[in-house]
Every structure is written in C-alpha cells, then in structure tokens.
C-alpha positions as CSV (number, residue, x, y, z in Angstrom):
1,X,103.3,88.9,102.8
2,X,102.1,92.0,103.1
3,X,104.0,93.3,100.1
4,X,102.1,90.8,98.1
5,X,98.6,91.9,99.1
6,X,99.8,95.5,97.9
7,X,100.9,94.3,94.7
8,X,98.1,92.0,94.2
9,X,95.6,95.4,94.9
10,X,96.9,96.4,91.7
11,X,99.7,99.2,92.8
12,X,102.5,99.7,90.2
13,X,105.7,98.9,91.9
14,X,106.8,102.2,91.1
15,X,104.4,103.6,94.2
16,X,104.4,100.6,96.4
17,X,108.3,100.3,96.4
18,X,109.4,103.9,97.4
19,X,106.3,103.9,100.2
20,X,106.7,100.8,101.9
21,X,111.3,101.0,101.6
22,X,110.5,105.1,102.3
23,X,108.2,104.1,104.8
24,X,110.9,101.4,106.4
25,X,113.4,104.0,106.7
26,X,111.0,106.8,108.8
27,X,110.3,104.2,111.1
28,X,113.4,102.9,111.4
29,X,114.6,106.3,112.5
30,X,112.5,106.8,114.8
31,X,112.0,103.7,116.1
32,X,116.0,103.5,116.0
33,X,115.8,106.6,118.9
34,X,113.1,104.7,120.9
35,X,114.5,101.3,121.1
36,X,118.1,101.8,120.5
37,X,118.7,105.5,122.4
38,X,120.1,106.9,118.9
39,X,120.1,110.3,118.1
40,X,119.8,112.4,115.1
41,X,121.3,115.7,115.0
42,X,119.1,118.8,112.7
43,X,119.7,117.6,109.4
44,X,118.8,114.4,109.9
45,X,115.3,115.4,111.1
46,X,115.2,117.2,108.2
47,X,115.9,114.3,105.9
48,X,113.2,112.4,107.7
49,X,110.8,115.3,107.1
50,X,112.0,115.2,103.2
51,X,111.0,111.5,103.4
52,X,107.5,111.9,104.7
53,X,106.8,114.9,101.6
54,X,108.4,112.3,98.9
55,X,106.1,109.4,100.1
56,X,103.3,111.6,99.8
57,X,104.2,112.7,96.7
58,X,104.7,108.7,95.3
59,X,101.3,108.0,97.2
60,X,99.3,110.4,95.2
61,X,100.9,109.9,92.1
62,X,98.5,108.7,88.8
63,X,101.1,106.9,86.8
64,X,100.3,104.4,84.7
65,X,100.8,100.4,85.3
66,X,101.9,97.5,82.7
67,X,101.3,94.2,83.5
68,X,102.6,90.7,82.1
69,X,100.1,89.0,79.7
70,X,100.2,85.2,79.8
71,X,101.5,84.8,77.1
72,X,104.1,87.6,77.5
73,X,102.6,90.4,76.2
74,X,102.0,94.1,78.0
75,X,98.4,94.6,78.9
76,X,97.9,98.3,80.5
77,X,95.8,98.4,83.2
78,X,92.7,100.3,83.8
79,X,91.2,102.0,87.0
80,X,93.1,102.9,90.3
81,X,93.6,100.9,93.1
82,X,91.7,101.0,96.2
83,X,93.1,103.8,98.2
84,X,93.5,101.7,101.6
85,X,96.2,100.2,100.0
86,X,98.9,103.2,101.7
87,X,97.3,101.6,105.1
88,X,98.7,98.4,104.1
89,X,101.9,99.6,102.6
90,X,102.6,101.7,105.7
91,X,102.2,98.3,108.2
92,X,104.1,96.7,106.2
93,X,106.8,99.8,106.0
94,X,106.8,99.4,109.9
95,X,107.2,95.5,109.9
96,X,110.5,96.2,108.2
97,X,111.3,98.8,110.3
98,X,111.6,96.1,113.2
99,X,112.9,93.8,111.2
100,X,116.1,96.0,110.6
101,X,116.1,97.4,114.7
102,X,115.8,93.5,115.4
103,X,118.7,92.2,113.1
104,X,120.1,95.1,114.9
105,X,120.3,93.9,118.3
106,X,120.7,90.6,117.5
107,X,123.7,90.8,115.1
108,X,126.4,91.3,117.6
109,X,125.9,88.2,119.3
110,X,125.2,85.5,116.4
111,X,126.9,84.2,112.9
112,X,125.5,86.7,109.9
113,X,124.9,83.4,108.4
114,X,122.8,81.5,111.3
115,X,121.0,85.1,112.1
116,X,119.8,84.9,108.4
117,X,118.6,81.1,108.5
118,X,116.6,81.4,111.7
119,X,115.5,84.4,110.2
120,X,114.1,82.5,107.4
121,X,112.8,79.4,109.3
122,X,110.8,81.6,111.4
123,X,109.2,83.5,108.7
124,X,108.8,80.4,106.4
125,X,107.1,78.6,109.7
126,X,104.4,82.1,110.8
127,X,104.0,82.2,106.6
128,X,102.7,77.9,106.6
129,X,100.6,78.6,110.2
130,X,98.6,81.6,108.3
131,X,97.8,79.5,105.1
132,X,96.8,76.9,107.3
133,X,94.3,79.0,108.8
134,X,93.1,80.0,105.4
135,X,93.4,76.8,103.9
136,X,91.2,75.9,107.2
137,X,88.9,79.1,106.7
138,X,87.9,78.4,103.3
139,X,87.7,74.5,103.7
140,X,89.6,73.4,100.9
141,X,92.7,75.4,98.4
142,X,90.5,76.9,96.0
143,X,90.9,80.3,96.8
144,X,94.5,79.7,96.4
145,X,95.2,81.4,93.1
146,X,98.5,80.8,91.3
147,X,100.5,79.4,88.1
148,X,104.1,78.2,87.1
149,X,105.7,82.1,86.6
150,X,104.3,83.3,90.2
151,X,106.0,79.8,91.9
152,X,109.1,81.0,89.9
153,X,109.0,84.8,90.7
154,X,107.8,83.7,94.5
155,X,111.0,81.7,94.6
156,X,113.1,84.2,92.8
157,X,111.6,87.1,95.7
158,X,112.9,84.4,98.6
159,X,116.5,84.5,97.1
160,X,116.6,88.1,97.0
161,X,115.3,88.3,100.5
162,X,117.6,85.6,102.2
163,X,120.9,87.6,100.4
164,X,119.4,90.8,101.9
165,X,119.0,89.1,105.5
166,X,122.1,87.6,105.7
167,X,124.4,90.6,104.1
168,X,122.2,93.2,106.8
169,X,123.3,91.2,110.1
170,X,126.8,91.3,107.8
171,X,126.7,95.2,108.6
172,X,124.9,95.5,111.5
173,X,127.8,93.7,113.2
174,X,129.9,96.0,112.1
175,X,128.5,98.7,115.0
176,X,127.0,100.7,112.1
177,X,123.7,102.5,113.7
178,X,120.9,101.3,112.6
179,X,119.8,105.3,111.8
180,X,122.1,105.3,109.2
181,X,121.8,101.2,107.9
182,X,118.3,101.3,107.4
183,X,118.3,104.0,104.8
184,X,121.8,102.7,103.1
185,X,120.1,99.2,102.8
186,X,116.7,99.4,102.7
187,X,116.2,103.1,101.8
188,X,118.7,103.0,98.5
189,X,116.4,100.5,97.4
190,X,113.8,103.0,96.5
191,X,115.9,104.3,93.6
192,X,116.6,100.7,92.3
193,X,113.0,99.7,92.9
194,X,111.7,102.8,90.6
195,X,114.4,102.3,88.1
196,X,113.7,98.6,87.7
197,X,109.6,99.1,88.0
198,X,110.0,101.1,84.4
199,X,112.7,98.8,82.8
200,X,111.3,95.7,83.8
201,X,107.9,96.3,84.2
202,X,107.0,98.9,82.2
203,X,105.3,101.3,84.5
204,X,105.2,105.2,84.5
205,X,106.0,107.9,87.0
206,X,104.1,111.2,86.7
207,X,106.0,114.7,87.3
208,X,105.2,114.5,90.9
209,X,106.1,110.8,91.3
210,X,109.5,111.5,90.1
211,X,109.6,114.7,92.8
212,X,108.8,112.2,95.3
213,X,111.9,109.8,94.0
214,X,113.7,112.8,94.1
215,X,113.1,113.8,98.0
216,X,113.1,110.2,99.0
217,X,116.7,109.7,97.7
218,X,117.6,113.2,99.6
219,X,116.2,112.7,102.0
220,X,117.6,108.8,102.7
221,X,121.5,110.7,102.1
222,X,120.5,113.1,104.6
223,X,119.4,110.4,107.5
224,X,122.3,108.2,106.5
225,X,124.9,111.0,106.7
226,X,123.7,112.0,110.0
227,X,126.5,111.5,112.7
228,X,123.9,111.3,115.6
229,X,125.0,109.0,118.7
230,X,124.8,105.3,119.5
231,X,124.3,103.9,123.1
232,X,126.2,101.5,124.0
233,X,125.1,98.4,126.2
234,X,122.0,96.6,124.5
C-alpha cells in the first residue's frame, strides 16, 4: 500500500524502485543480525555502506518522469514531488524488510505454498479493514479515485506479488540466510525495476541516478556474497 502512495506522489519508478527494494535489503541486513543472530563479515558491511551512498544518490536524482495518457499517449510530467516522499519509501523499505525476516522464520515449518496464501489472506484482510476506515472517514467512496487500467494493473501487481511470496518461502526453506536472500530476491530487483521503468515507462535517470544503480547493484553482490554465520535454533 505504501508503494502506491509513493507512486501516486508522483515519483518515477526509476527512484522509488531502487530506494524502497535498496532500502529492503539495508534493513534486512541488519535486521537479519538482530532478529536472526546473523553475521556479516567486512565486506559485507561494506556493501551495506555502498547501498546507503547509491540510495542517496537515486533519492536526489532530477530525472525526468513519463506518464500514460488516457488515451495512450506519453504526457511528461512537470514539477518534483514532495520531498517527504523518501520518509514513505523508507517505511515502506522496512515493512519489506520484516516481511522477508518473517517468511524467514516461518518457512521451515510450513508448505511454500500455504505460507504464500495466508500470506495473502492476511494482507488482503488488514488492506479491506483500512478502506473500511476510509470509506467510514469520508462517509461515502468518492474519494476513491480509480478506472478500468488501474483495476487491471492493481490485479496484474497482486500476481506478481503472490509468485514472489510463494517462490521466497521456496528459498528460505532452503536454510539460505536471510542476509544473503534478501538482496538476491528483493535487492536484484532494483536493476530490473530501473531497466523496466525506462522501457516500459519511459522515464530517465540522470548521471548520478545511474551511479546510484551502479552502487546499489555492488553493493547488493557484496551483502549476498558475504559468507557471514547463521544461528541455528529459531
């Protein structure tokens, strides 16, 4: 949800994508070492420190954001968004976080399949009890903006998610620490997500945008390469 209020502050997905996945993968790390006891050795710190310079970068980059007319058409648009949206983007950064170090502990001792579909019922059943409360808020649905393409794109985002879910408890039961899953998984994603923000979307990347790509990507090979330690018994 909270990926949606950054998109809908106007963020080109070319920014939003690398800090909220970047983001996922710092927390993860350390919040990998807090609840799990995981270690990582030098150059794993080091890729985390790579990661916090290359979402800075991304964060302070200009770029430039296309958006999808109506009727198909590419309409460039103006103005920057409002800067508290790296507040949001980092929240949400951490939400994923623990979601990965929960999948984490939960995937030993439940189908990858069952894990995912809870998953989903739970997140579906939080998502209905908040747009009750706005629905209830604003006394009626007419705040409640949408068309036929963002039902289709919503549903098309859901697929994507639940194939994510399911194939993550896939690996996590594999005894893979999560200090090196959570930047295989959710980290690489920050190259796709770039990539597919300027084919599919049409947006830009200034010089120190594409830095930032850069580091993040190095950075994510660093943490995932790390050989650290895994505690048993949790």
């Amino acid at each position: 949800m909270l990926s949606f209020v950054v998109s809908g502050l106007g963020v080109p997905a070319t920014q939003s994508i690398p800090v909220i996945i970047g983001g996922s993968v710092l927390f993860g790390a350390v919040l990998g070492l807090i609840m799990l006891r995981e270690t990582l050795m030098l150059h794993g710190w080091t890729g985390v420190g790579m990661l916090i310079t290359g979402i800075a970068c991304v964060a302070l980059d200009p770029g430039e954001k296309i958006d999808e007319g109506g009727d198909g058409s590419a309409i460039e648009v103006e103005g920057q968004p409002p800067i508290y949206w790296l507040i949001i983007a980092l929240i949400c950064a951490t939400a994923y976080a623990l979601y990965n170090i929960f999948i984490k502990k939960g995937s030993a001792s439940i189908n990858p399949i069952l894990g995912g579909v809870i998953l989903q019922f739970v997140a579906a059943a939080f998502g209905i009890l908040l747009l009750g409360c706005i629905i209830a808020k604003d006394r009626g649905t007419s705040n409640l903006n949408y068309d036929r393409l963002g039902l289709i794109w919503s549903c098309m985002a859901g697929i994507a998610v639940g194939t994510a879910e399911m194939l993550s408890f896939c690996v996590s039961g594999m005894g893979v620490p999560v200090t090196q899953t959570i930047p295989v998984i959710i980290g690489g994603s920050v190259l796709f997500g770039a990539v597919l923000g300027l084919l599919m979307l049409g947006e830009t990347l200034m010089l120190n945008g594409w830095s930032g790509i850069v580091l993040l990507t190095i950075g994510i090979t660093i943490v995932a390469t790390d050989p650290g330690e895994t505690v048993s018994g949790h």
